[in-house]
DRENLUM-265468 format. One record per atom (N, C-alpha, C): x, y, z. Coordinates in steps of 0.2 Angstrom, whole numbers, padded with zeros to 4 digits, always signed. Each point is the difference from the previous one (the first is absolute). Example, Ala and Ser with C-alpha at 12.3 -4.5 7.8 and 13.67 -1.06 7.14 Angstrom:
# DRENLUM-265468
+0066-0028+0039 -0004+0006+0000 +0004+0006+0000 -0002+0005-0004 +0004+0006+0001 -0004+0005+0003 
***
This chain:
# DRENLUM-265468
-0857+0709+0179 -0003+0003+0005 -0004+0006-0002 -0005+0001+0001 -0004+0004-0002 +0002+0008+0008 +0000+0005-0005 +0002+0007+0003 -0005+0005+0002 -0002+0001+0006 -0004+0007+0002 +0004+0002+0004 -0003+0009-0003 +0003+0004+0002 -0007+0006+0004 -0001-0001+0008 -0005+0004+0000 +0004+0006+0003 -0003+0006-0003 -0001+0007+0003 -0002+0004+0005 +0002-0003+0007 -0002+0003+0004 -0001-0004+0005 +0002+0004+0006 +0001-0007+0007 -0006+0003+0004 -0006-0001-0001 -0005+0002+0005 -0006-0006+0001 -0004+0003+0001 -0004-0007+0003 -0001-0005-0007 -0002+0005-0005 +0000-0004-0004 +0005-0005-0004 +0005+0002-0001 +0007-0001-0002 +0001-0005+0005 +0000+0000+0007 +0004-0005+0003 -0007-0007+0000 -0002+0003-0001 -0008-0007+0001 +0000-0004-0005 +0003+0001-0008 -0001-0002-0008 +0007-0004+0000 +0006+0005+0005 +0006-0004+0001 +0000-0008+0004 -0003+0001+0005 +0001-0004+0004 -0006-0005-0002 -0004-0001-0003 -0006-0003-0003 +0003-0002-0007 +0004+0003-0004 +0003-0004-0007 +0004-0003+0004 +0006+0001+0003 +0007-0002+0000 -0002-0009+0003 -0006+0001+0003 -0001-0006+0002 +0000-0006-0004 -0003+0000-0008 +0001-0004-0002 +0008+0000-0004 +0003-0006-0004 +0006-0003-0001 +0000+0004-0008 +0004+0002-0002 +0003+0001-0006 -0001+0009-0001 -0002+0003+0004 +0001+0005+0000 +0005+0006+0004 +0004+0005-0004 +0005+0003+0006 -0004+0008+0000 -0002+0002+0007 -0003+0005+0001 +0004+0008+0001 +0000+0005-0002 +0004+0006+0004 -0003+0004+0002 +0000+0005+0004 -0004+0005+0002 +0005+0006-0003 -0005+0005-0003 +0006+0006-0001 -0004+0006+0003 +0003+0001+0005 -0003+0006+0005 +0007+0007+0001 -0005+0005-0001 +0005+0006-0002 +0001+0003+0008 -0007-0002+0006 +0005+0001+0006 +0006-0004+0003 +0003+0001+0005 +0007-0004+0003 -0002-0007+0002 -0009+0000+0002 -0001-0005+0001 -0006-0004-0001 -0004-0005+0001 -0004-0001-0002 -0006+0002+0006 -0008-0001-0001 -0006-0001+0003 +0001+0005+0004 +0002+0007+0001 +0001+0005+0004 -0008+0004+0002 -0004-0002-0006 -0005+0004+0002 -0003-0006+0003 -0001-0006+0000 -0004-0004+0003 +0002+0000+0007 +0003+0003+0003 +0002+0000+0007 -0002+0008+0002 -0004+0005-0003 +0000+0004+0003 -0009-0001-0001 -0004-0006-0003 -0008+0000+0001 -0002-0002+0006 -0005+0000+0002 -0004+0000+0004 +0001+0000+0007 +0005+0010+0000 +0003+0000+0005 +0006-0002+0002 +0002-0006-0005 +0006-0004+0002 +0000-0005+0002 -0008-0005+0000 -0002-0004+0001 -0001-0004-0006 -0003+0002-0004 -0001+0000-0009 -0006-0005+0001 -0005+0003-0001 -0007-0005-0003 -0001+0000-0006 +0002-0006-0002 +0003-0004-0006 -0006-0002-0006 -0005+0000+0005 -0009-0002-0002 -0006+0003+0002 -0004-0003-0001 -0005+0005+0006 -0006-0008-0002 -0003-0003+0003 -0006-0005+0000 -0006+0004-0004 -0002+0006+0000 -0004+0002-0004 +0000+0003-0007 +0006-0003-0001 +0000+0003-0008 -0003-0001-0004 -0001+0006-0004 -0005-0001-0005 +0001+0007-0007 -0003-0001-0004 +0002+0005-0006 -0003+0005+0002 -0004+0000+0003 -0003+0006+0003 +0005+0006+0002 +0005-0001+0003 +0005+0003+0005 +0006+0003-0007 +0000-0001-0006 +0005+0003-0005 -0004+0003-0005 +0002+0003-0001 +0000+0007-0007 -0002-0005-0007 +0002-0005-0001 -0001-0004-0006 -0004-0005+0001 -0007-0002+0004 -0001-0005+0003 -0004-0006-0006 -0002+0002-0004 +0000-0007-0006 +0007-0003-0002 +0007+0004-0001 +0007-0003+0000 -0001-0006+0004 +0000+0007+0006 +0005-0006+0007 -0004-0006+0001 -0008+0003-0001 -0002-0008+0002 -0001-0006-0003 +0003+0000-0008 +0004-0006-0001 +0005-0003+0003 +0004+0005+0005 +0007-0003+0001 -0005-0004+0007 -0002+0003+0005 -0004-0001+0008 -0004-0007-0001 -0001-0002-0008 -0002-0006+0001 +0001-0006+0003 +0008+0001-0005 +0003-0003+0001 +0005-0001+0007 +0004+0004+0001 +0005+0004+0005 -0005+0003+0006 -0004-0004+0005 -0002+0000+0005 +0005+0003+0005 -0005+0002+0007 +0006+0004+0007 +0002-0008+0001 -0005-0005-0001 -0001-0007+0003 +0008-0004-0002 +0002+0001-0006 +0003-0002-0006 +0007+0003+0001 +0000+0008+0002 +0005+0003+0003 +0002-0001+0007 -0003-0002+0005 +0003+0000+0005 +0004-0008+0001 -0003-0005-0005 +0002-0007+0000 +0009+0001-0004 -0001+0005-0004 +0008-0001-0003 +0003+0006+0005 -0003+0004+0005 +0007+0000+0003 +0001-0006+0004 -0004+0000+0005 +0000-0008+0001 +0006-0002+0001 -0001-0004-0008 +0004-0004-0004 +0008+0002-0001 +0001+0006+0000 +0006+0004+0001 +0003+0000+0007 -0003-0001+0006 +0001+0001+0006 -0001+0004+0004 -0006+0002-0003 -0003+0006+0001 -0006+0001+0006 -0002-0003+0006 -0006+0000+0005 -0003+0006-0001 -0007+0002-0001 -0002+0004+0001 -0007+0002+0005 -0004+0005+0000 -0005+0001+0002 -0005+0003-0003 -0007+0001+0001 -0004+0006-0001 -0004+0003+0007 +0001+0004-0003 -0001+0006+0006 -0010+0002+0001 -0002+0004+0003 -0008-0001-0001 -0002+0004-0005 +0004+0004-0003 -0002+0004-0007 +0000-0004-0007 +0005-0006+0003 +0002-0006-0006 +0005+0001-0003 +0004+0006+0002 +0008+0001-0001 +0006-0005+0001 +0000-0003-0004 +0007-0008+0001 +0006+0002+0003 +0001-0001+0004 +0011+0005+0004 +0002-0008+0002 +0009+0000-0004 +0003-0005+0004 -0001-0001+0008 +0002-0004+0002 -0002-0002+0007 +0005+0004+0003 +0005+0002-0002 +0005+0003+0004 +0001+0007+0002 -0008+0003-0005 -0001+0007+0000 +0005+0002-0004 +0005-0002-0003 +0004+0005-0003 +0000-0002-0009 +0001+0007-0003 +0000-0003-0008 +0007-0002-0003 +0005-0002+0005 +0007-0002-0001 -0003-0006-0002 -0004-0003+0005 -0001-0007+0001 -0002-0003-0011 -0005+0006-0003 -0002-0003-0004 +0005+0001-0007 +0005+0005+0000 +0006+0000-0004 +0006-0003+0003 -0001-0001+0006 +0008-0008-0001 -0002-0008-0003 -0008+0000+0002 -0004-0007-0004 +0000+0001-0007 +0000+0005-0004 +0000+0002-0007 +0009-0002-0002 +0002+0003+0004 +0007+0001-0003 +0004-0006+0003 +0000-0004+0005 +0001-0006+0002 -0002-0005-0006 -0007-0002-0003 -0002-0002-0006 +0005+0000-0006 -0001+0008-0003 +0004+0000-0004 +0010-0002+0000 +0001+0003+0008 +0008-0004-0001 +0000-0007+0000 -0003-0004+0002 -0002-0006+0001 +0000-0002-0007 -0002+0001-0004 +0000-0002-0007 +0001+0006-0005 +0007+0002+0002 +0007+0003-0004 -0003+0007-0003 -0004+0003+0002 -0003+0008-0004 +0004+0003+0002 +0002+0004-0005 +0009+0008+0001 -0004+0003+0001 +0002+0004+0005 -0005+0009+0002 +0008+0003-0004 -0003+0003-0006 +0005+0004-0002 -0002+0009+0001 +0001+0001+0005 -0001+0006+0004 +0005+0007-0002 -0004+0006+0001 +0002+0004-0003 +0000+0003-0008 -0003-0005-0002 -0001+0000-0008 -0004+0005-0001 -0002+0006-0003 -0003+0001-0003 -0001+0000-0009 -0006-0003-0003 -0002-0002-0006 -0002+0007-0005 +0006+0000-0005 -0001+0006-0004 -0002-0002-0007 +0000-0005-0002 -0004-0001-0007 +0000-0008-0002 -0004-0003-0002 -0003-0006-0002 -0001-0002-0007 +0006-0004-0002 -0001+0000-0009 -0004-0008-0001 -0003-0001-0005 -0001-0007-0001 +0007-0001-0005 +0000-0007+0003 +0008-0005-0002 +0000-0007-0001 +0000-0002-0006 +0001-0007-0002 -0008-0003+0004 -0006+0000-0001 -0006-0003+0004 -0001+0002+0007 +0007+0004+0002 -0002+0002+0009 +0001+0006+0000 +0004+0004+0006 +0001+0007+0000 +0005+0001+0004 +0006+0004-0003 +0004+0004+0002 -0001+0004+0005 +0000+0000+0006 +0001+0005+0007 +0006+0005+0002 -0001+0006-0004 +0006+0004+0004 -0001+0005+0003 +0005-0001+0007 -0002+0002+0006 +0008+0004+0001 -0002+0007+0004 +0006+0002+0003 -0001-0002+0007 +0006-0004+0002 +0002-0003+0006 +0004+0003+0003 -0002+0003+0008 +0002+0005+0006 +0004+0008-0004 -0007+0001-0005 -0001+0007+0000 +0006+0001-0006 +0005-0004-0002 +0005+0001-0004 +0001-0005-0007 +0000-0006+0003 +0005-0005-0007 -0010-0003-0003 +0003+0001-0007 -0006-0004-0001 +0001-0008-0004 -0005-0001+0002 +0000-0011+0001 -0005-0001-0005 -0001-0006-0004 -0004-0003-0003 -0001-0007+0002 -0006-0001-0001 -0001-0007+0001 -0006-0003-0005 -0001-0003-0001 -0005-0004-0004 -0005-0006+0004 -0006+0001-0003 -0006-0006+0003 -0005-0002-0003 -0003-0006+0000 -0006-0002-0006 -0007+0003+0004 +0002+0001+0005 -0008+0003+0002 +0003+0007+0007 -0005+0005-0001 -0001+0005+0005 -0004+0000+0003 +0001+0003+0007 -0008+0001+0004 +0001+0009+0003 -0005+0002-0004 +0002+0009+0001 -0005+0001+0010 +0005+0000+0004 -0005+0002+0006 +0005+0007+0003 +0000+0003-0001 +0003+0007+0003 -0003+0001+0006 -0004-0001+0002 -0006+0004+0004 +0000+0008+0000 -0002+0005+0008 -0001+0003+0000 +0007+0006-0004 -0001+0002-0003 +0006+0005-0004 -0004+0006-0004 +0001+0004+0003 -0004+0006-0002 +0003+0005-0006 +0006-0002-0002 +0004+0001-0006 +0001-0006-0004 -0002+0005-0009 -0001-0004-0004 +0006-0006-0002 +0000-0005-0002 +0003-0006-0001 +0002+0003-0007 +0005+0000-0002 +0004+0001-0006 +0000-0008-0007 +0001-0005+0005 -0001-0006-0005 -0008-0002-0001 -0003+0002+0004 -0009-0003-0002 -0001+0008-0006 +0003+0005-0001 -0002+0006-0002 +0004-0003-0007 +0005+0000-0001 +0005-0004-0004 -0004-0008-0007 -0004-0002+0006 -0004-0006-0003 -0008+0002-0004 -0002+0007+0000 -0006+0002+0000 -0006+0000+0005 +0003-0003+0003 -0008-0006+0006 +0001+0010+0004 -0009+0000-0001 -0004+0004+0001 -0002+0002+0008 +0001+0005+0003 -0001-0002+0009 -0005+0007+0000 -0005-0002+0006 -0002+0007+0002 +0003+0004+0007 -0002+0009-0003 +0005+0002+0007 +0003-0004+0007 +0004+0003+0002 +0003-0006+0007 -0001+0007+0006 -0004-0003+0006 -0001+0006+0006 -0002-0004+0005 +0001+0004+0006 +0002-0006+0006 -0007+0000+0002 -0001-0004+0004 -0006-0002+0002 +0000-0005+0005 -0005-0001+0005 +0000-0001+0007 +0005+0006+0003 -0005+0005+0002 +0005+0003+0001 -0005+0007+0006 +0003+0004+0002 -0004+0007+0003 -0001+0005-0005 -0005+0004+0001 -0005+0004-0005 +0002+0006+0004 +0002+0003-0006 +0000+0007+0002 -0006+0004+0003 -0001+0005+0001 -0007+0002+0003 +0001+0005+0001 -0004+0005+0001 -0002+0008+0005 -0001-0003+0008 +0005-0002+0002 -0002-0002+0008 +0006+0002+0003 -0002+0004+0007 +0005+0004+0001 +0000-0002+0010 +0004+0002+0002 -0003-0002+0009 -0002-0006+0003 +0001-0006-0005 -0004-0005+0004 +0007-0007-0002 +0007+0003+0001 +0004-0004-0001 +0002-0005+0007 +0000-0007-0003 -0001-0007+0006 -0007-0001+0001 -0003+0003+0000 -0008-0003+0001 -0003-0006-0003 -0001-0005+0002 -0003-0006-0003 -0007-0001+0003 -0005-0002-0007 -0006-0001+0001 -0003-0004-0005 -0004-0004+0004 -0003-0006-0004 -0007+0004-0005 +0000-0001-0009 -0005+0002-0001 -0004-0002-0006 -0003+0002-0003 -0004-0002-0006 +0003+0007-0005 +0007-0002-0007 -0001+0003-0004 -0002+0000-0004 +0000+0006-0005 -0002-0002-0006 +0002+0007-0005 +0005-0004-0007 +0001+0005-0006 -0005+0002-0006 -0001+0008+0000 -0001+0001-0004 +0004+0002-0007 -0003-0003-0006 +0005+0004-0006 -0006+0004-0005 +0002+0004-0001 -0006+0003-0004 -0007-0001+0003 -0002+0001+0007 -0006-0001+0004 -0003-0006-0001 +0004-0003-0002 -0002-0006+0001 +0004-0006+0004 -0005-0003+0005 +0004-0005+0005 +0004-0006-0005 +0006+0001-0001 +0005-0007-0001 +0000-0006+0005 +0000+0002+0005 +0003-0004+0006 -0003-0001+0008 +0000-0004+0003 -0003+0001+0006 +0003-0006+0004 +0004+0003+0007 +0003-0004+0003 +0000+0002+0010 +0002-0006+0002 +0000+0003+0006 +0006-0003+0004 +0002+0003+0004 +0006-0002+0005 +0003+0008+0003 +0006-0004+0001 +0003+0008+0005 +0004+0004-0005 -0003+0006+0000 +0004+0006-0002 +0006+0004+0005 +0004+0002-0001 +0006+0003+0002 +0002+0005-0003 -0002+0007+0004 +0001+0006-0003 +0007+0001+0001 +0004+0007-0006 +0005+0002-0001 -0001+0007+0001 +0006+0001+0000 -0001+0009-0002 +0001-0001-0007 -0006+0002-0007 +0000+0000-0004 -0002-0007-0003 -0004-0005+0003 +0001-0005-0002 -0006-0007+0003 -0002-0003-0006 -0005-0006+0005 +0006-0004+0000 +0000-0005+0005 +0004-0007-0001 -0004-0005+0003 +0003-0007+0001 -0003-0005+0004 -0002-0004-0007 -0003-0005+0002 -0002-0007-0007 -0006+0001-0001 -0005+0002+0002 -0005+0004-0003 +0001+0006-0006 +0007+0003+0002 +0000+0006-0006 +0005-0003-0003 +0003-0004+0000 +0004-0005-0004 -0003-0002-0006 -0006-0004+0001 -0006-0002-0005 -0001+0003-0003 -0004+0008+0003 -0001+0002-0003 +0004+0005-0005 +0007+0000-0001 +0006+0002-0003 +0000-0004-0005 -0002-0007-0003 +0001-0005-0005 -0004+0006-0005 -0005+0002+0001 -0006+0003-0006 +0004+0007-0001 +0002+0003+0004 +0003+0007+0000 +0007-0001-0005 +0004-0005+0001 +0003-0003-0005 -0001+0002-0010 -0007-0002+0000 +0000-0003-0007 -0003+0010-0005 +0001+0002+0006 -0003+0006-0005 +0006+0007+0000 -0001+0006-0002 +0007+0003+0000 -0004+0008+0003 -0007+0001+0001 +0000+0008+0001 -0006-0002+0008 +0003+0004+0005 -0003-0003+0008 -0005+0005+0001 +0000+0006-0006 -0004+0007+0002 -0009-0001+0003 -0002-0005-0002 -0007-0004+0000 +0000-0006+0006 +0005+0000+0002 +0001-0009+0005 -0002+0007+0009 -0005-0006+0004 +0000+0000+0006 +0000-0004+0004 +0003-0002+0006 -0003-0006+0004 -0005+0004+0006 -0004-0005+0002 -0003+0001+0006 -0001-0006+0005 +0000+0002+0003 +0002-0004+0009 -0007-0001+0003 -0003-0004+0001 -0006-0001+0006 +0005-0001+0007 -0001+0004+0003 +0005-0001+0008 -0004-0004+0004 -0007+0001-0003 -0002-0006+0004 -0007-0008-0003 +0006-0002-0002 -0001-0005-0008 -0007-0007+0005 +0002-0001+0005 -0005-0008+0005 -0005+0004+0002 -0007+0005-0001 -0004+0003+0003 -0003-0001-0007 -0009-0001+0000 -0005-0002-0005 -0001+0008+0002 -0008+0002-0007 -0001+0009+0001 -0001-0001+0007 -0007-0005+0001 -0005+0001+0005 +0004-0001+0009 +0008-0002+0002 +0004-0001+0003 +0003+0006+0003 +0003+0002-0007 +0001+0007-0001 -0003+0007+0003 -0005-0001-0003 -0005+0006+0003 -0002-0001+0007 +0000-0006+0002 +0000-0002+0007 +0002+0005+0005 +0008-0003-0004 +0005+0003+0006 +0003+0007-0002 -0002+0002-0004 +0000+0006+0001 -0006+0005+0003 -0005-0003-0002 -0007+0004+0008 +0002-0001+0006 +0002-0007+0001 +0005-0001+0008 +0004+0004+0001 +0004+0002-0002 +0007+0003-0001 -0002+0008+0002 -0004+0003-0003 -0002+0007+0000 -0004+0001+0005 -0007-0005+0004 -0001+0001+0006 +0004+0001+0004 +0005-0005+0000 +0003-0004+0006 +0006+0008+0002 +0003+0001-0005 +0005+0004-0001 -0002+0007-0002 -0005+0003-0001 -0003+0006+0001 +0004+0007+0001 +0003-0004+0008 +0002+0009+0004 +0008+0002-0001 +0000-0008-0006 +0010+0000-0001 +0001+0006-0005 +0005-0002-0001 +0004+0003-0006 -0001-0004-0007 +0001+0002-0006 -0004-0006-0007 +0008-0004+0003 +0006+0006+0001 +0006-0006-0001 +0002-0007+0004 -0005+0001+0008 -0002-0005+0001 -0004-0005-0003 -0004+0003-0002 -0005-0006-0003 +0004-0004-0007 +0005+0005-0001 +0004-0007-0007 +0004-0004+0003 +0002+0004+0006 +0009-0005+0005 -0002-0005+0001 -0007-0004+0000 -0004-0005+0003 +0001-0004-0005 +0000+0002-0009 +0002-0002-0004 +0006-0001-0004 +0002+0003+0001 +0005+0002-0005 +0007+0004+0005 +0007-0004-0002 +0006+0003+0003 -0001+0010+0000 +0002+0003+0002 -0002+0006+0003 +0004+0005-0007 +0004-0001-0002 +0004+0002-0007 -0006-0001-0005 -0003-0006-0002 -0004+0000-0005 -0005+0002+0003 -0005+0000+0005 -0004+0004+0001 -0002+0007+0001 +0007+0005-0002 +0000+0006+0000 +0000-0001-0009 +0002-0004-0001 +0002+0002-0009 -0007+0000-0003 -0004-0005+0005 -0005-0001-0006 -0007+0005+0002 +0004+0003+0007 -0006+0006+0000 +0003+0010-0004 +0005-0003-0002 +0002+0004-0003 +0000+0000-0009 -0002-0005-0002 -0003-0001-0007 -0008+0002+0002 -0003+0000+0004 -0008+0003-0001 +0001+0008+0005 +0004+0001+0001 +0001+0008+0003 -0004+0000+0005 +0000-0004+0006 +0000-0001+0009 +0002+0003+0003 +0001+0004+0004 +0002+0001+0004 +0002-0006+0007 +0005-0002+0001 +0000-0003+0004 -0003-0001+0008 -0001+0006+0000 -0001+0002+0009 -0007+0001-0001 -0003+0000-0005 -0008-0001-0002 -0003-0005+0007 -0005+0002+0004 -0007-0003+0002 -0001-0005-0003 +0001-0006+0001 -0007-0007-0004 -0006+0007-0001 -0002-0001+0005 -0006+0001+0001 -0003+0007-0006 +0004+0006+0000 +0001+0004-0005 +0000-0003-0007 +0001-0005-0001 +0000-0001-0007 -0007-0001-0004 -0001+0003-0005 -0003+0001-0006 -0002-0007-0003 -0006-0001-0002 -0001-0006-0004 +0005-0002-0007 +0000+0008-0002 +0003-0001-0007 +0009-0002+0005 +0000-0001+0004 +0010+0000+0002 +0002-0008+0001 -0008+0000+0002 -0002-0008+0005 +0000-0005-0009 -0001+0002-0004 +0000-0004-0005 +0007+0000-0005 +0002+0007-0001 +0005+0001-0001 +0006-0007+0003 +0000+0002+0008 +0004-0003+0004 +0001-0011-0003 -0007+0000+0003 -0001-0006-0002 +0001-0005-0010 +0000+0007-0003 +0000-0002-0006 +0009-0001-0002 +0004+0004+0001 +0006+0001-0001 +0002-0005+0004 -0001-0005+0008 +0002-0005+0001 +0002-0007-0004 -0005+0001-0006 +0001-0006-0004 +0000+0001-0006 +0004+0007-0002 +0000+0003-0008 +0006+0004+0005 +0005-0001+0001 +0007+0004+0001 +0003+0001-0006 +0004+0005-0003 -0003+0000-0006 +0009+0001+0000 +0005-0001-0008 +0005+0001+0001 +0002+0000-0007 +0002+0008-0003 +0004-0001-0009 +0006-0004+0001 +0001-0004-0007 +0006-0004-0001 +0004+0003-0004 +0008+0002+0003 +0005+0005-0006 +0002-0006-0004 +0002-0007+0003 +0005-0003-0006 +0001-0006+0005 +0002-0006-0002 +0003-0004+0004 +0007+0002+0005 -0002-0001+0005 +0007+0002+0004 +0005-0003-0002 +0007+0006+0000 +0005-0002-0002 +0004-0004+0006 +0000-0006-0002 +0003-0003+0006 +0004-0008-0002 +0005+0002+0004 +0005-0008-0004 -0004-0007+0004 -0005+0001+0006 -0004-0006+0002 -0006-0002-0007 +0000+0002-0004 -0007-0005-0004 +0002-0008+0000 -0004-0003+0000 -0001-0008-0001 +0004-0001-0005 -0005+0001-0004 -0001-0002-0008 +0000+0005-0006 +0003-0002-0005 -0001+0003-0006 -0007+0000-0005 -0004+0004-0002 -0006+0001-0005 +0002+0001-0005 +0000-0003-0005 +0001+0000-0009 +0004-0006-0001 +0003+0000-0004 +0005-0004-0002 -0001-0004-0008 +0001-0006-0003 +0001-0001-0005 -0009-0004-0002 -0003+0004-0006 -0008-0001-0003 -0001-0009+0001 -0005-0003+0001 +0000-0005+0000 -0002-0002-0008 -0001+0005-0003 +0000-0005-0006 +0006-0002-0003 +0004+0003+0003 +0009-0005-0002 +0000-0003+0001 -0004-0005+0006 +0002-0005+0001 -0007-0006-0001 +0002-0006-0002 -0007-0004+0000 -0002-0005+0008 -0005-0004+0000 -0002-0003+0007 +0005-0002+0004 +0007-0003-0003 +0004-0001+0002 +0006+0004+0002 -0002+0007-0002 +0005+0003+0005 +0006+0000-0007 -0001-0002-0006 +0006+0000-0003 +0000+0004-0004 +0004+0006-0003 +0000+0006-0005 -0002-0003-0007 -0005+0004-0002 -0004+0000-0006 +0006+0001-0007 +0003+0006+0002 +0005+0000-0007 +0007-0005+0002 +0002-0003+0006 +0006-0002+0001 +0001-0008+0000 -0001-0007-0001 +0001-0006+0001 +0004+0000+0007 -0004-0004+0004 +0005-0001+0007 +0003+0006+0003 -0003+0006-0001 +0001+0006+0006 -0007-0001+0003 +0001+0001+0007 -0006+0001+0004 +0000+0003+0006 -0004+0004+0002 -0004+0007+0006 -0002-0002+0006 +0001+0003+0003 -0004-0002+0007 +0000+0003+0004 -0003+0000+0007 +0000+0004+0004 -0002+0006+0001 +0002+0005+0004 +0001+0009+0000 +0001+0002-0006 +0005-0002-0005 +0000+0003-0006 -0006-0002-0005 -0004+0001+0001 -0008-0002-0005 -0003+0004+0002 -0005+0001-0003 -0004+0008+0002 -0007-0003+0004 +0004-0003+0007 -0006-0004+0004 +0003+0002+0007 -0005+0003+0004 +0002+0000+0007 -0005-0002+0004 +0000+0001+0006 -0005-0004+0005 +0001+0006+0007 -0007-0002+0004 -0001+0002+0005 +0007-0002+0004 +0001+0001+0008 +0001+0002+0004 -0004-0005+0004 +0007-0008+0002 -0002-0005+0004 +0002-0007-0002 +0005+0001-0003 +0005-0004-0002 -0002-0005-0008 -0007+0007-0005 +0000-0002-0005 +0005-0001-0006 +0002+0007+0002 +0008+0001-0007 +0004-0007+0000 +0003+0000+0009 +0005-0007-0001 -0003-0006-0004 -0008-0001+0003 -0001-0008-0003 -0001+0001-0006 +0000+0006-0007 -0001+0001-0005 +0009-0002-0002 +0003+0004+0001 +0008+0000-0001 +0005-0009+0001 -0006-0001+0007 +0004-0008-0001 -0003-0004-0005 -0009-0002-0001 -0002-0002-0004 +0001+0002-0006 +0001+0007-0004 +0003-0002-0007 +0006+0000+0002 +0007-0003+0005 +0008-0005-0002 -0005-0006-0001 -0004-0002+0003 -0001-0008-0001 -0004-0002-0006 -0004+0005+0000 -0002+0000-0007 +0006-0001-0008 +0004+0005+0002 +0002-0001-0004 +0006-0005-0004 +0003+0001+0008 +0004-0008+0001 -0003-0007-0002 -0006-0002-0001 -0004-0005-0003 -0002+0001-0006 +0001+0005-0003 -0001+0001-0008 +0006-0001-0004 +0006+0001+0003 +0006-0002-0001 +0002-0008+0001 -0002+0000+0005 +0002-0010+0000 -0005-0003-0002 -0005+0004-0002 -0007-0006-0007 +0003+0002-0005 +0003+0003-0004 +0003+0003-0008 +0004-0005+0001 +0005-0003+0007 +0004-0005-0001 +0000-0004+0001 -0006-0004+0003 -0001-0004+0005 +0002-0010-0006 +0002-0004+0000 +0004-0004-0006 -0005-0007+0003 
***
């Protein structure tokens, strides 16, 4: 009987489980240092867990000539047929987001862990993994089990999937395998934004880093006190991730992102005849929630009770220009326990196409613990489950008789 021992019960880990354990001659374990398994798998997509997304593509991760060897193979097409096949109904949504039919992401780790019991995989829970020796052709695993007794066990192959863990790993530090910084990601951006906390607005961002645009994206922003949030600033948090000094980083906001110039200038000649004998703070309430329209006449120094009409060319441009350059410095990635995903993790040159560690025979990576993340839209998941499957089939081709 050939022995794996995978490291970590997340999407990745339970996907490799339930996809090895399938075929015969193999005994699978999960060794997961929570009480339980797939915990984070039930807290995505709201709770719903969008598992895939139908538009995916390399374009959406941080490493996109990596990944898009895996996407060639490992299709949304591809992924939605093995859940499927696990018991798993699903849908897509009109953004191409895949969710169980049930709406719930229970539905997609009781099919994962149903599999696996189905075909005898141990959740050996609460384990956590303190050092990793090579032993006789496989490896020694010693783990402190429920925080006290330490346990050994031994396996002819590993699959390193930890996922999101923002503390360093003692046994991958132990083996030399090389990782870059770990910092949370998908996540809210801190900011100089003050007063305009709950306000949701649909917009066109864009980060700069050293005055230069990294990123440009649109969807709903959601202000904080102290803070951008929403999946728009999420995105844009993956790039904020990879660098370590914020003194040069800024985003800007178009608050009004679906107007062309020539549309624009329209409706603002319209807007200033029309509304002449108002107040300017009328003239934004038309546009904009009544909080941010004081805020952003208080960035060009308005008065609010200001005459339309009164207004200066130079204000009138002013006004107009700052609606779609809102402009906003970035202190740091918000410190917050909601991020998605992890940014950094173990270098790919550790490991080769296969996902298998370059200095170790039959240890192998995947998932979140790689230095590969993705947008916001259930990219991460379908990279996470595709390399279990991936690599669960490079296991049973080493052995296939």
């Amino acid at each position: 009987m050939i022995k794996v021992g995978i490291i970590g019960g997340g999407a990745c880990g339970l996907m490799c489980a339930a996809s090895l354990s399938k075929n015969r001659g193999f005994q699978v374990d999960i060794i997961e240092k929570e009480s339980r398994v797939g915990k984070k798998i039930l807290q995505t997509g709201n709770g719903r867990c969008n598992f895939t997304n139908m538009y995916v593509s390399a374009a959406h991760y941080n490493k996109p000539l990596f990944v898009g060897k895996l996407l060639s193979t490992y299709t949304p097409s591809l992924l939605r047929d093995e859940f499927f096949n696990l018991g798993l109904v699903n849908y897509q949504d009109s953004e191409g987001r895949c969710y169980p039919l049930s709406d719930s992401a229970t539905s997609v780790l009781d099919v994962l862990r149903n599999t696996c019991k189905i075909n005898n995989v141990l959740e050996k829970v609460d384990h956590e993994v303190s050092e990793i020796i090579p032993c006789n052709g496989g490896y020694k695993v010693k783990c402190i089990y429920n925080k006290n007794e330490e346990v050994n066990y031994f396996y002819d192959y590993l699959v390193f999937c930890t996922g999101g863990n923002l503390s360093k790993l003692s046994f991958i530090d132990n083996l030399g395998i090389k990782y870059s910084k770990l910092k949370q990601s998908l996540c809210a951006i801190k900011a100089n934004v003050s007063g305009l906390n709950g306000i949701r607005r649909d917009v066109k961002a864009s980060l700069y880093i050293d005055d230069v645009c990294e990123k440009i994206d649109k969807g709903e922003v959601l202000f904080k006190d102290g803070a951008l949030s929403g999946i728009v600033m999420f995105n844009l948090s993956s790039h904020l991730a990879r660098i370590d000094k914020y003194d040069k980083c800024f985003i800007e906001l178009d608050l009004l992102p679906l107007q062309n110039a020539q549309l624009y200038d329209d409706m603002w000649d319209k807007r200033l005849k029309v509304l002449k004998q108002s107040t300017i703070e009328l003239l934004l309430i038309g546009l904009f929630p009544k909080a941010l329209a004081q805020y952003v006449l208080k960035q060009i120094n308005i008065k609010i009770d200001k005459i339309v009409g009164d207004l200066t060319k130079k204000e009138i441009d002013a006004l107009k220009y700052i609606c779609k350059h809102l402009k906003f410095s970035v202190k740091e990635n918000y410190a917050s326990a909601n991020y998605q995903v992890v940014s950094g993790g173990i270098n790919l040159k550790e490991i080769n196409d296969n996902f298998e560690l370059v200095k170790y025979k039959n240890i192998y990576a995947g998932g979140e613990l790689l230095d590969i993340d993705g947008e916001c839209g259930g990219y991460n998941l379908h990279f996470a489950f595709s390399c279990g499957l991936k690599i669960a089939n490079q296991i049973f081709k080493k052995n296939k008789k």
